[in-house]
LUMKOLDREN-940027 format. One record per residue: x, y, z of N, C-alpha, C in turn; residue in three letters. Coordinates in steps of 0.2 Angstrom, whole numbers, plus 5000, padded with zeros to 4 digits. Example, Ala and Ser with C-alpha at 12.3 -4.5 7.8 and 13.67 -1.06 7.14 Angstrom:
<atoms>
506649725039506249785039506649845039ala/506449895035506849955036506450005039ser/
</atoms>
This chain:
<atoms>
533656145690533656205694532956215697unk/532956245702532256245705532056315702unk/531256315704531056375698531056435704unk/531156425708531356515712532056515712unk/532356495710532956515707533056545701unk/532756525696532356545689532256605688unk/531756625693531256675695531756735697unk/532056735700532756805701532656855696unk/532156905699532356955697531756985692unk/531156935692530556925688529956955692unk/529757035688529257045690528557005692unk/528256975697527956915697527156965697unk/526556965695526056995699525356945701unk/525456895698525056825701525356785702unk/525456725708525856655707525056625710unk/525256575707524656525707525256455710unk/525256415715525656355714526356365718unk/526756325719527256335721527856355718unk/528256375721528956385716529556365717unk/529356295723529656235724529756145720unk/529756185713529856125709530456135704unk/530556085702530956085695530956095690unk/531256155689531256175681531756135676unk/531556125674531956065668532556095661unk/531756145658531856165653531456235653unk/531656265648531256335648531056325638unk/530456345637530156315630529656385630unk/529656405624528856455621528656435613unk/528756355611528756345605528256305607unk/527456315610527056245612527156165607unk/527456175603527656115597527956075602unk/528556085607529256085608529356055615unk/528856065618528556045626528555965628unk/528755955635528855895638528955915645unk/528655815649528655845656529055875656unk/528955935663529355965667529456025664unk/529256055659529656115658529456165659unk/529456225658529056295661529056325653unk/528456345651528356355645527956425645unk/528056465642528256525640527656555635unk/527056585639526556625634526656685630unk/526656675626527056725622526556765615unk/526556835617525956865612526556855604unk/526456835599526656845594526456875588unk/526756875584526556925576525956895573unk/526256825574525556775569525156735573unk/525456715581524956685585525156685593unk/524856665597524556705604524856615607unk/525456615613525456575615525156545620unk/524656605622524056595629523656535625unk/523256525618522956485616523256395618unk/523956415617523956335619524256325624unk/523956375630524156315637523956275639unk/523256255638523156185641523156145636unk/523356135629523956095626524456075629unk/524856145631525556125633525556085642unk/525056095644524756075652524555985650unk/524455985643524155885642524855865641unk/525255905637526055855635526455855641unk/526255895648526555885654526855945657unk/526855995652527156055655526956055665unk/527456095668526956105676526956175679unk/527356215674527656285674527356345669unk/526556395670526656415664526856495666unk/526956535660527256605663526656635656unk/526556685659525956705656525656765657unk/525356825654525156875654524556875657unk/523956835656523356825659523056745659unk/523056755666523056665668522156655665unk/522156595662521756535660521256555665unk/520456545662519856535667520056485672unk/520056425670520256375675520956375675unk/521256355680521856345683521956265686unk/522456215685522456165687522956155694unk/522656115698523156125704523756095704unk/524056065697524355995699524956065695unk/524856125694525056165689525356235691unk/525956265691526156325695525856385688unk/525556415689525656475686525956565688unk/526356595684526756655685526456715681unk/525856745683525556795680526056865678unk/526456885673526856925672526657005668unk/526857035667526657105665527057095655unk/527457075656527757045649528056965649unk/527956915645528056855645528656855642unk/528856875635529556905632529956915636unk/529856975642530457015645530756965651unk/529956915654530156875658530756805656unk/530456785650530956735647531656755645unk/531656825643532556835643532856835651unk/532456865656532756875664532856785666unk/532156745664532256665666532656635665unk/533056665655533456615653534056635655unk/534156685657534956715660534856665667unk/534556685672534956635675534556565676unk/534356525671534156445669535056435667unk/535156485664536156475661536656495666unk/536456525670536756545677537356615676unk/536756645671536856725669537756735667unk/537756695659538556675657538656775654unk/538156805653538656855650538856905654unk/538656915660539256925667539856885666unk/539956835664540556825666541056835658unk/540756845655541356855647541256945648unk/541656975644541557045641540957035635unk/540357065635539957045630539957115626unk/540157125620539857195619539457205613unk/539057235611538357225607538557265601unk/538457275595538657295588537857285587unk/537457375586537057365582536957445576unk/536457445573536457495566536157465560unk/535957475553535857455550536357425546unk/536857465543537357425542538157435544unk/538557375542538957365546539057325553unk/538657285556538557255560538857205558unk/538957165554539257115554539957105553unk/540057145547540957195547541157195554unk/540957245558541257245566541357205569unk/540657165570540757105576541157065572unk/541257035566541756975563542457025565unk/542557075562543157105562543557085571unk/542957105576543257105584543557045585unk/543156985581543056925583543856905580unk/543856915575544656905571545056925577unk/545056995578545557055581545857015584unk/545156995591545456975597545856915598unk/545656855594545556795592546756795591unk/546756865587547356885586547756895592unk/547556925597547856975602547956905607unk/547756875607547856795608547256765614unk/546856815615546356775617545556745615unk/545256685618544856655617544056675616unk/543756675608543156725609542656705607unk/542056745607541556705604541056785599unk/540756745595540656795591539956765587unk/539256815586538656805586538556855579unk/538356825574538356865570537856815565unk/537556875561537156855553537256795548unk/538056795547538256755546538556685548unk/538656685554538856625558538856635566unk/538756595571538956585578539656565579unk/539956575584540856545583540956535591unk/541256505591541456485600542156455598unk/542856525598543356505596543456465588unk/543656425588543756395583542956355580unk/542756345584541956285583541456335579unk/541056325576540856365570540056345569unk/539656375572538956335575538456395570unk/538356365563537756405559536856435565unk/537156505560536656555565536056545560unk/535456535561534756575558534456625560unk/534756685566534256735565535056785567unk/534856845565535656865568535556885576unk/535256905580535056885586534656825588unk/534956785592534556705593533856725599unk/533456695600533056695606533556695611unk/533256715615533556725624533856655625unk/533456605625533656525628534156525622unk/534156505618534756485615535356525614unk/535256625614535656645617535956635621unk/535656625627536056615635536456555636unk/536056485631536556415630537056435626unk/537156485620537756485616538156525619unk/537956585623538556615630538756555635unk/538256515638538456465644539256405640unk/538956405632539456365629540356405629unk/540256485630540756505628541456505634unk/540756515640540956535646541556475648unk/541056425647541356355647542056345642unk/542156355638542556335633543156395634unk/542956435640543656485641543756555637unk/543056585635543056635630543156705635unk/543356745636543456815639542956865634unk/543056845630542456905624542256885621unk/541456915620541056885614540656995612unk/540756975605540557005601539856995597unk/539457025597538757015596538157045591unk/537857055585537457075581536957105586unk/536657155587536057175591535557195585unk/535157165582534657195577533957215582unk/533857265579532957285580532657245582unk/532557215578532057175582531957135590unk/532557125589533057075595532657135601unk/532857185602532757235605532057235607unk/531657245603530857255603530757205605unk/530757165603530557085607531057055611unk/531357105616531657055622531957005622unk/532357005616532856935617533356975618unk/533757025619534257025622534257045632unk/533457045633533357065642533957025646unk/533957055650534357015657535057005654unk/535157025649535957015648536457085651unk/536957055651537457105654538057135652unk/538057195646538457225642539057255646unk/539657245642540157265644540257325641unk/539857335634539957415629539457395622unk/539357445620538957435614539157475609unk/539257475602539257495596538957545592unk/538957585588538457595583538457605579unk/538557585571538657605566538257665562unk/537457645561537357675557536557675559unk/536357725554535457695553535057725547unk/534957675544534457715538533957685537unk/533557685531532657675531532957585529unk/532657545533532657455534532257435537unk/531857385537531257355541530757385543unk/530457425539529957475542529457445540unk/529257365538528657325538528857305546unk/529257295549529057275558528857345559unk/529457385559529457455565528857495562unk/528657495555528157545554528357615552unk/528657645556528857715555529857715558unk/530057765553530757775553530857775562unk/530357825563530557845572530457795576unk/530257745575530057665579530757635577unk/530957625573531357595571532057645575unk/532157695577532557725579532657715588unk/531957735589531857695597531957635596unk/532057585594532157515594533057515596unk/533457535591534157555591534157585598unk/534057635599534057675605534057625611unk/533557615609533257555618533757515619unk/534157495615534857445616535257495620unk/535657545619535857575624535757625631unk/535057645629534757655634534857585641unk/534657535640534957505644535557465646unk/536157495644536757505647536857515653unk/537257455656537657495665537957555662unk/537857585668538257645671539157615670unk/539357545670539957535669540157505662unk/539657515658539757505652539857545645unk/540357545641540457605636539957585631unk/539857665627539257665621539857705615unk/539957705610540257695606539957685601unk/540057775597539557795592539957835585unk/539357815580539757875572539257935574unk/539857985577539458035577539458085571unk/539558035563539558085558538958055555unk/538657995557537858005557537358045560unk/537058055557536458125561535958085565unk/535958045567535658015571536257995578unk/536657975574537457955580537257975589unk/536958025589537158055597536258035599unk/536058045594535358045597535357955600unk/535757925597535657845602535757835608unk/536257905610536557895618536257945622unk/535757995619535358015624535258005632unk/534957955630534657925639535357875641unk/535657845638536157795641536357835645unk/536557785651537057795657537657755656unk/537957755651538657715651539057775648unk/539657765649540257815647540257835640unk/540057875636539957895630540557895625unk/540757885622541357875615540957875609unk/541557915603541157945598541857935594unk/541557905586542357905581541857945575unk/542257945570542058005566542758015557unk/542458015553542958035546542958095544unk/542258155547542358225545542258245552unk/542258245557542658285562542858285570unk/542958305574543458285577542858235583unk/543158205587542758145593543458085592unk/543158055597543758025602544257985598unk/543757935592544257915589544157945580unk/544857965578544757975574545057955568unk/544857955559545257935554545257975548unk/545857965544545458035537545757965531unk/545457965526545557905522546357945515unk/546757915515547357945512547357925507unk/547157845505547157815496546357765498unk/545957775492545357695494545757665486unk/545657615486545857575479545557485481unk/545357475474545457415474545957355478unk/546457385479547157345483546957355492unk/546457405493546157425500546257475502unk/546257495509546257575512546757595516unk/547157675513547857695515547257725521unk/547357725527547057775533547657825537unk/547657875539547757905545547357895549unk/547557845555547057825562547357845566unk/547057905571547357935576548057935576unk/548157975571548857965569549557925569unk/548957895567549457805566549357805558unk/549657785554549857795544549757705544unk/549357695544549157635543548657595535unk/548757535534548757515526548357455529unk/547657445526547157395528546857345520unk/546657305523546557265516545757285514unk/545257295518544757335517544657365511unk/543957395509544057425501543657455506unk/543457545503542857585504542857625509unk/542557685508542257745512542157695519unk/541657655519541157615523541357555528unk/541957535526542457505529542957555534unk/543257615532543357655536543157665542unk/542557665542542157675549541957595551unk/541757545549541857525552542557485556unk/543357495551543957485555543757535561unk/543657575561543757645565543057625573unk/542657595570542357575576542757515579unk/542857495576543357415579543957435581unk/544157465581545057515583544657545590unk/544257585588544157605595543857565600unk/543457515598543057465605543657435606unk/544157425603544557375606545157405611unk/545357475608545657545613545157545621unk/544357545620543857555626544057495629unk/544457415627544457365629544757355632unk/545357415632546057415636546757385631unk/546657355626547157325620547657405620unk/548257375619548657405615548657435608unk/548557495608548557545602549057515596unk/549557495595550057455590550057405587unk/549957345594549557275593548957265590unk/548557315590547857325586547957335580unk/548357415577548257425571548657365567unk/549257365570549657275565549157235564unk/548857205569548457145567547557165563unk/547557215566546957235562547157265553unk/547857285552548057285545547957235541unk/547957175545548057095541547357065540unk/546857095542546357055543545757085536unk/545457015532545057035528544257035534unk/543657055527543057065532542756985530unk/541957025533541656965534541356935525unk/541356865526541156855521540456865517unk/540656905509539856915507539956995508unk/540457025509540357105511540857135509unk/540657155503541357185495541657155495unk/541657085494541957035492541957015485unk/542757025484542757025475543156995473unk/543156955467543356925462543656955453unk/544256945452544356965446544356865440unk/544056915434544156865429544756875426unk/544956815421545456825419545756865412unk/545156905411544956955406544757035409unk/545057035415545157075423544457115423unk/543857075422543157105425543257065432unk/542857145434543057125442542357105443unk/542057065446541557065450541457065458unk/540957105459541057115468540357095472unk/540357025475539757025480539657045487unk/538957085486538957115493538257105495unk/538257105502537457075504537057145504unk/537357215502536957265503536057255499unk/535757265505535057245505534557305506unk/534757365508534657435509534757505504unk/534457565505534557595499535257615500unk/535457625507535957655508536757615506unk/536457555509537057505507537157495501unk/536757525496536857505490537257575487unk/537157625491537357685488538157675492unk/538157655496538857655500539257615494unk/539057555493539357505487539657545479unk/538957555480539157605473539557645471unk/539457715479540057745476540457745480unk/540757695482541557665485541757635477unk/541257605472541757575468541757645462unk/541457715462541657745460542157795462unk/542357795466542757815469543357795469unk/543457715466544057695465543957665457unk/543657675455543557675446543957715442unk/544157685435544657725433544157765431unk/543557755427543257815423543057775417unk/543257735414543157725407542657635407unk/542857605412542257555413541757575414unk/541357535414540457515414540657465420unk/539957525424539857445431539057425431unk/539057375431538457315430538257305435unk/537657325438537357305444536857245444unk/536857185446536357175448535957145452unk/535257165453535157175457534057155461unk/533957145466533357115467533057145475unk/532457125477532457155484532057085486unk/531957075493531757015496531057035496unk/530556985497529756965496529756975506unk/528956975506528656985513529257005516unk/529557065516529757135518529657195516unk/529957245518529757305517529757335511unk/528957345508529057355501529157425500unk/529257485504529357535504530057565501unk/530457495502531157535499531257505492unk/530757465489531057435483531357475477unk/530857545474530757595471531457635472unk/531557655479532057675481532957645479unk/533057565481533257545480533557535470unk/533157535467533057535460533357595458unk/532957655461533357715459533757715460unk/534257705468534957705467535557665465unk/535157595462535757575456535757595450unk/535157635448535157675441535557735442unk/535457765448535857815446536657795447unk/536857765450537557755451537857695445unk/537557685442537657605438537657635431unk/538157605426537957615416537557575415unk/537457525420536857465417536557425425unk/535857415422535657375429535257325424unk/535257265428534757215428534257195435unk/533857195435533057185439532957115440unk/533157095447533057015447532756995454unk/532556925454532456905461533156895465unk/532956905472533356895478533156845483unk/532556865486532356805491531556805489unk/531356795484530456815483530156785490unk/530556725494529856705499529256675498unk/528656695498528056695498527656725490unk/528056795489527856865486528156815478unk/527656835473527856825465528256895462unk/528856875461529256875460529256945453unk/528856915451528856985446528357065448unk/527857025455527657085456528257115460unk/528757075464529257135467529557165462unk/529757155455530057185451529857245450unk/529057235449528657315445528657365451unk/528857325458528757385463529557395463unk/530057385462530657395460530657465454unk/530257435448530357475441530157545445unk/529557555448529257625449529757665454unk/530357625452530957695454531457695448unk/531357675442531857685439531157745432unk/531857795433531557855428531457835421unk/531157865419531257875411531857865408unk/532157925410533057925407533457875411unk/533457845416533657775418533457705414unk/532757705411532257645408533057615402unk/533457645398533757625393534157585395unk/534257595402535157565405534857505411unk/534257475409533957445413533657385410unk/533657305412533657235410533057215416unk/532557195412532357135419532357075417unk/532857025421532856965420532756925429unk/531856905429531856865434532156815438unk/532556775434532956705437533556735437unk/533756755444534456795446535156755444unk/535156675442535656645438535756675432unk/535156685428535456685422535556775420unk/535156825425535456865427536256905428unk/536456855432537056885431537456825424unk/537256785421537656755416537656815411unk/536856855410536756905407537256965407unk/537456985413537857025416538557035415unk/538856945416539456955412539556945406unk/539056915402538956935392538957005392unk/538957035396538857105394539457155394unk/539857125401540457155401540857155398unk/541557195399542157195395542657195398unk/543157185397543857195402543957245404unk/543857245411544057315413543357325419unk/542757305417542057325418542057285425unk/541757315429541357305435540857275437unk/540557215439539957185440539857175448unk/539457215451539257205456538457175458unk/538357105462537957065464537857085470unk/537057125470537057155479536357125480unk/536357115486535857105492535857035496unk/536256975490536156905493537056885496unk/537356925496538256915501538356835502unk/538456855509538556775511538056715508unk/537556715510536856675508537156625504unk/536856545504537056515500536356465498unk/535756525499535156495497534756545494unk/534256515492533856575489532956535489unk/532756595495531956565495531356555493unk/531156535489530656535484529956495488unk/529456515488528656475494529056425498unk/529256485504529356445508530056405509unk/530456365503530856335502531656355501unk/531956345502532656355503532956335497unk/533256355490533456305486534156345486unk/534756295486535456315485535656365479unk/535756425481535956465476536556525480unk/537156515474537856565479537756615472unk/537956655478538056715470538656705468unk/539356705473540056705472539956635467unk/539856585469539756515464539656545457unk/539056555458538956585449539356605447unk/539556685449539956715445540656695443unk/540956645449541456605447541456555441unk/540856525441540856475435540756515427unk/540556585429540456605424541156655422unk/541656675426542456675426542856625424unk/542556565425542856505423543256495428unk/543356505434543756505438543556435442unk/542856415440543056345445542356295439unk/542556245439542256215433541556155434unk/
</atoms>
């Protein structure tokens, strides 16, 4: 494609060169670089892509985009002096792909949690309703039946825009999508073109990027701030944040809700173990779903799909049939019927959701067994907090690793301990090898008792310097069920 083609729509404030060449490839990994491609200066967290352009000018690059152009300038070399190099490379890569999410219905799922519950949920729904979809999520990428493993829950712009261009191609009418924070602050979702957008929730998560709760709120916000005017925003406005997201948005406003009234609405009639009895817009409806927390997000997925034009009957039947995403209250009974439940809740919040959903359906006389750890080089502000509220919601907990990272492993512990109180200290374990952790967990239980494994869900790794080594939590716990040998 030629690079003023590329250029559509790209605040330009220097050109250096022609804009009569071939654009090949579009690149911001100087590692990554070969003739012809247009390579992408980019300020980062840990390094400055402007330091290696005239590296990326010796392995052949002939396009560079850039915030402040090089002393020397080479003639044989187009340069695009830009105001942000991020915002330019999501505009770029939309139309280097010939701008595919115009052409599906794209609608963006963002909040702290439940993001991945909705988007899988749509992706199921629609998949049901009989059309062709694509779905972008924590857990996996999907293009219909094709099943393409995800690394970040929002991809870079470029590979975003190739796994839309894949979808487009393959016949997909909807894709459903993760929008995390960060994605937003860093421009990987620029130049895309939403059909509607989501929002579940927002509590204290990643305040090592955003710094302060308000930063992180304006992040969430900034996604639907830049909605079309033809696009819906679809909110819990039983969150005290809820409305403050659609402030500035210019798309049509919708609001769902479990304590009071807004457009769609639901009241919970049974939660149990077996799932959740709901009144949805009064519809008497029976879901396989467990918890408070799943309510709302059925109830955002019922509604975006109502926004989508779907039939109201066709939705609640096939949406009654549908389990969630994987790693997300996801449980298991042994044959001495302790129950065990993995969930990826990595939050204080999602851990209190967990907790007291499985109080809420307890009989009373079990013990529930928490265990539990927080990830390394993250935000170590919630660890304390975290800790506290498995203590208070739990008859026992154990203190373990989760993704240590970089970070040893027992100093996240001690920053974990200085949230459990004195009169929590008795009903508290620390065992740093999260295997034997939970072997611990279920020596301890007893028929009837509840073990829940929170923060690692789906994941089927566990990081230690740098390294990835195989570790399932459902795995364990099955082996130690005896359920798989």
């Amino acid at each position: 494609m030629q690079l003023k083609d590329v250029l559509y729509g790209v605040g330009i404030k220097t050109l250096v060169g022609s804009t009569d060449v071939e654009a090949t490839a579009l690149v911001f990994d100087s590692r990554h670089v070969k003739n012809g491609d247009v390579f992408f200066a980019i300020k980062g967290t840990l390094s400055d892509g402007h330091d290696y352009i005239e590296a990326t000018i010796q392995a052949g690059v002939e396009v560079i985009v850039c915030e402040q152009l090089p002393e020397n300038v080479s003639d044989t070399v187009t340069y695009i002096q830009v105001e942000d190099s991020a915002v330019a490379l999501g505009i770029m890569a939309t139309n280097f792909y010939q701008n595919p999410s115009a052409k599906l219905q794209l609608i963006g799922i963002t909040g702290t949690n439940g993001k991945t519950t909705i988007a899988t949920l749509l992706f199921k729904l629609f998949r049901k309703l009989g059309y062709k979809v694509g779905l972008i999520s924590t857990v996996q990428n999907q293009i219909d039946e094709e099943i393409i493993p995800a690394t970040h829950t929002t991809p870079n712009p470029i590979a975003l825009n190739e796994l839309l261009q894949k979808m487009v191609v393959a016949g997909c009418s909807y894709c459903f999508m993760e929008v995390s924070s960060h994605a937003v602050v860093q421009h990987r979702i620029e130049g895309l073109t939403f059909a509607g957008g989501v929002f579940s929730n927002i509590t204290h998560d990643h305040l090592d990027f955003h710094l302060t709760f308000d930063n992180y709120i304006k992040a969430k916000r900034g996604f639907f701030d830049a909605l079309p005017k033809s696009a819906f925003a679809l909110t819990n406005i039983d969150d005290k944040n809820g409305m403050i997201m659609l402030q500035n948005s210019k798309a049509s406003k919708k609001t769902y809700a479990l304590k009071q009234l807004a457009d769609f609405r639901a009241k919970i009639v049974e939660n149990s173990f077996n799932g959740l009895h709901l009144d949805i817009d009064d519809a008497d409806v029976f879901f396989k779903l467990v918890g408070s927390f799943n309510a709302y997000n059925l109830l955002a997925v019922y509604g975006t799909a109502i926004l989508l034009d779907q039939d109201k009957l066709s939705v609640l039947t096939e949406l009654s049939n549908l389990s969630g995403a994987e790693g997300r209250f996801d449980y298991i009974t042994s044959s001495q019927n302790i129950v065990g439940i993995i969930d990826y809740a990595h939050t204080p919040d999602a851990v209190q959701n967990v907790l007291s959903t499985i109080q809420d359906i307890r009989k009373g006389t079990e013990q529930v067994i928490t265990v539990i750890g927080c990830g390394g080089d993250r935000d170590k502000t919630k660890r304390p907090v975290m800790a506290q509220v498995a203590c208070d919601w739990s008859d026992r907990v154990i203190l373990t690793s989760d993704n240590p990272r970089t970070e040893d492993p027992q100093s996240i512990i001690r920053d974990m301990e200085k949230g459990v109180s004195p009169t929590n200290q008795r009903k508290s374990l620390i065992i740093p090898d999260r295997k034997e952790a939970i072997k611990t967990a279920c020596l301890l239980a007893k028929p009837g008792d509840i073990i829940l494994l929170a923060g690692k869900g789906h994941e089927k790794y566990q990081e230690i310097n740098g390294v990835r080594h195989h570790f399932d939590d459902k795995e364990v716990l099955m082996e130690q069920f005896n359920l798989i040998s």
